[in-house]
N, C-alpha and C positions, 0 to 999 in steps of 0.2 A: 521062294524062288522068284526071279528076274527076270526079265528082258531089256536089253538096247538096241532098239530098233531105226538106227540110224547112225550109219558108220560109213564113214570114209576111208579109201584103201588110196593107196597109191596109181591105180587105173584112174583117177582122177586126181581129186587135188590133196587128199590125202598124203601124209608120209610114210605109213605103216601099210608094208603088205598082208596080203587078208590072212596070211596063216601068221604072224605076229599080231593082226587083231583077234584071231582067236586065241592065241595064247594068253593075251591082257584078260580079254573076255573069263577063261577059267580060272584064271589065277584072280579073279576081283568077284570069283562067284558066281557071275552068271548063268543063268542056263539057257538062253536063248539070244540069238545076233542076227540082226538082217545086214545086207551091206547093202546101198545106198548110193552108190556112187553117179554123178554126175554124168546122164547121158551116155551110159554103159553098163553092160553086166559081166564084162571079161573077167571081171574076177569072180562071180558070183562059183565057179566051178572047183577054184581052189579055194573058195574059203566052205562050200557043203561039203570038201574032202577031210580038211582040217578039220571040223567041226564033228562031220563024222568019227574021224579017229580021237578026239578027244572028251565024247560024248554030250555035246551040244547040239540045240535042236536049232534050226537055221532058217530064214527066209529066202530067196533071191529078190532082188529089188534094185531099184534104179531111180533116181528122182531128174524129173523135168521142168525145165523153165517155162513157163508159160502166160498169157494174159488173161483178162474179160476186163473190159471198156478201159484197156490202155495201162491199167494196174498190174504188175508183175506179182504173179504167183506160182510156188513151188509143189509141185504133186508128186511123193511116192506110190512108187508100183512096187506093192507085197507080193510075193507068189509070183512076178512072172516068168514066162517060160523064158528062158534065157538062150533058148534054139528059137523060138518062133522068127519064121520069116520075114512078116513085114516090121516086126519089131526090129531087130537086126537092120533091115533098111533104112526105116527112120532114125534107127541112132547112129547109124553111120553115115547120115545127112547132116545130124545136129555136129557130128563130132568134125566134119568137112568146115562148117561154119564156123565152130571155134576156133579150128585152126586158124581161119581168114581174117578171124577176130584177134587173135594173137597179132597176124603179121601186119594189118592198119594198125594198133598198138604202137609194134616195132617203131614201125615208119614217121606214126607221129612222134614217140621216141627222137628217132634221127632225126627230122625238120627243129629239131631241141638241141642239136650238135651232144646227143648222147648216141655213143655209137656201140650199140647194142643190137645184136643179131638174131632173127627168128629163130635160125639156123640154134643160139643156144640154149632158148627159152624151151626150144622142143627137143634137145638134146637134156637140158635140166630134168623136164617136166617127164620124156621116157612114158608117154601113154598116149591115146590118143584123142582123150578129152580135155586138151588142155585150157587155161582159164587164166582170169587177172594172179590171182594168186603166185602161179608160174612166174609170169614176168617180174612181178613183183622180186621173188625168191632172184631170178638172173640180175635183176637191178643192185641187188644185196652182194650177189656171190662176185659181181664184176666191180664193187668199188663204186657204185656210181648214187646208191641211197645208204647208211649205216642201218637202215631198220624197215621192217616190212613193213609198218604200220607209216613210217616216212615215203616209202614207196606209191603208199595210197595215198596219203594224205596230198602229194608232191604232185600225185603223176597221173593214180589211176581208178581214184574215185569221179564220182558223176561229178560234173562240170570243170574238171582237173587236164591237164591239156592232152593226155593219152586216153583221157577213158572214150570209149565206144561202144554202143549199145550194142547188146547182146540179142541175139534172136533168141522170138520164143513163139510157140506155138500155142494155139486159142487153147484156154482151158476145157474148153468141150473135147477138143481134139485129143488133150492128153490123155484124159478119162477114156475116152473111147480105145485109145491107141494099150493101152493097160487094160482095160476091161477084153480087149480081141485076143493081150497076150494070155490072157489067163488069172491075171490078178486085181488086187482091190486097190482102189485110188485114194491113197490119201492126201488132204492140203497137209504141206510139211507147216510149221512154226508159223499160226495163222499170226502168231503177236507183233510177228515181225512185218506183217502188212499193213498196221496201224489203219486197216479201213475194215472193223469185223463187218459191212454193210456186203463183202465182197462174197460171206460163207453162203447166205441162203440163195442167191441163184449158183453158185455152183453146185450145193449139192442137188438141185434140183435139174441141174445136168448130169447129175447120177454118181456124186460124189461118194466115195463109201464111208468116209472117216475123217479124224480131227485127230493130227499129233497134241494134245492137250499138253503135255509134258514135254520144255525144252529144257536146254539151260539158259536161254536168255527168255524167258517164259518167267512173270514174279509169279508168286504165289497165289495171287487174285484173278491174275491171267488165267491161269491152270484152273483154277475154282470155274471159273467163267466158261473156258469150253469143255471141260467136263460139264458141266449143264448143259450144256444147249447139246452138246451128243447125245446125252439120252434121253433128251423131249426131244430128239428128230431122229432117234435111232441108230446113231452113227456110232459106227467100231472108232475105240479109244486107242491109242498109238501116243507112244513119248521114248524118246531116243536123246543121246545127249548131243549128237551132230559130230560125234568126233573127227576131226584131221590128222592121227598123229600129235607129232610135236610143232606143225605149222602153225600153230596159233600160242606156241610160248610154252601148252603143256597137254598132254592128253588128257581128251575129256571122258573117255567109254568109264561106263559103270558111275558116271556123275547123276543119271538120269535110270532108276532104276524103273521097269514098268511093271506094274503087280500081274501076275502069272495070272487069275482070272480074264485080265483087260486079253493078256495074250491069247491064251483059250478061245476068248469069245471070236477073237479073229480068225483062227483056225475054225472056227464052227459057221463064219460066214463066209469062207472063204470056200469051204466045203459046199456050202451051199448055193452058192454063185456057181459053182461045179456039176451041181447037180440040178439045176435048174433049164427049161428046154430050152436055146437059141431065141432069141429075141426075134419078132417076126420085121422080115424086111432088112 
């Protein structure tokens, strides 16, 4: 038995609604799926429904952008409550911001005489966490790039004349903001930060876990944090990051994570549950 604990729907940048990612999910085997989505959990309700009727056990979760000393880092929330109130607030702050971030895009866009409209980036995109990717996908559907990957390359990767820094929120604060919803904090694809000096103060900001398993994760990588999680006790997590078919081809079920690793998250997530309120 399986898990893919890192999935993208269409509520984000995703192409695949979460009740087609649970059908991929059973049909490739799985027995377990968290969704992941970028800065929301609106989908998290239709895919525990789907999952329910198809007999898959499910997470809710949500991953956020965030720093420590100026380094961008990504943290999944396992288990969170996907009603909680201040949670709900804050992602409907972060999803306000991306919007804003879409339309400076736009705009530098147009100073480019590409006359490309927010208006159809967030008509494309149909969620409300929209991203580069989005734009990207409108640059493609309007004629104006032949290719996603020319889209970045062209437009809206870092130093390219649209890209625009993204807000993110200190990593102590994700942790906390995920720890208040209910759930356990993971750094998503630490390989992808190329600084591992960035893991040991955050877990000591109370980080709970390490996706050890990506797909842009080698094989020495994955060796590498899988050690250091269990000399420091951390819940193991690996997902394959799927999008859909945004990125050329779906990846769910590329990234299989062995049903113990799952378990033991379930047993500390319980446990975080059953532990009193942290004083103050």
């Amino acid at each position: 038995m399986a898990a893919d604990l890192h999935l993208h729907s269409h509520f984000s940048d995703g192409t695949y609604s979460p009740e087609e990612i649970v059908g991929h999910a059973r049909r490739l085997g799985l027995r377990a799926i968290a969704l992941t989505d970028h800065d929301t959990v609106e989908g998290c309700a239709r895919a525990a429904a789907a999952c329910a009727r198809e007999g898959l056990e499910f997470l809710s979760g949500t991953e956020l952008t965030a720093e420590l000393d100026g380094h961008e880092v990504h943290i999944l929330g396992f288990a969170v409550d996907p009603t909680h109130p201040r949670l709900l607030r804050e992602l409907a702050m972060f999803q306000s911001v991306r919007q804003d971030r879409v339309r400076e895009m736009v705009e530098r866009l147009n100073a480019l005489d590409i006359p490309l409209s927010a208006d159809a980036v967030f008509a494309l995109a149909n969620c409300r966490s929209p991203g580069r990717p989005h734009v990207a996908r409108a640059l493609v559907q309007g004629g104006f790039c032949v290719s996603l990957d020319q889209a970045f390359d062209r437009y809206l990767k870092l130093h390219r004349p649209a890209w625009v820094p993204k807000f993110k929120i200190s990593a102590h604060a994700a942790i906390d903001l995920i720890h208040e919803a209910g759930g356990l904090a993971v750094m998503a694809h630490p390989g992808l930060n190329h600084n591992d000096r960035l893991i040991a103060p955050i877990v000591a900001a109370g980080l709970d876990g390490l996706e050890c398993w990506h797909t842009k994760h080698s094989a020495d990588a994955s060796g590498r944090y899988l050690a250091y999680a269990r000399q420091h006790g951390l819940v193991v997590t690996g997902g394959s990051d799927c999008h859909g078919l945004s990125k050329g081809k779906p990846l769910i079920g590329t990234v299989r994570l062995d049903w113990d690793h799952f378990e033991h998250l379930k047993q500390r997530l319980a446990a975080r549950r059953l532990a009193p309120p942290h004083p103050g």
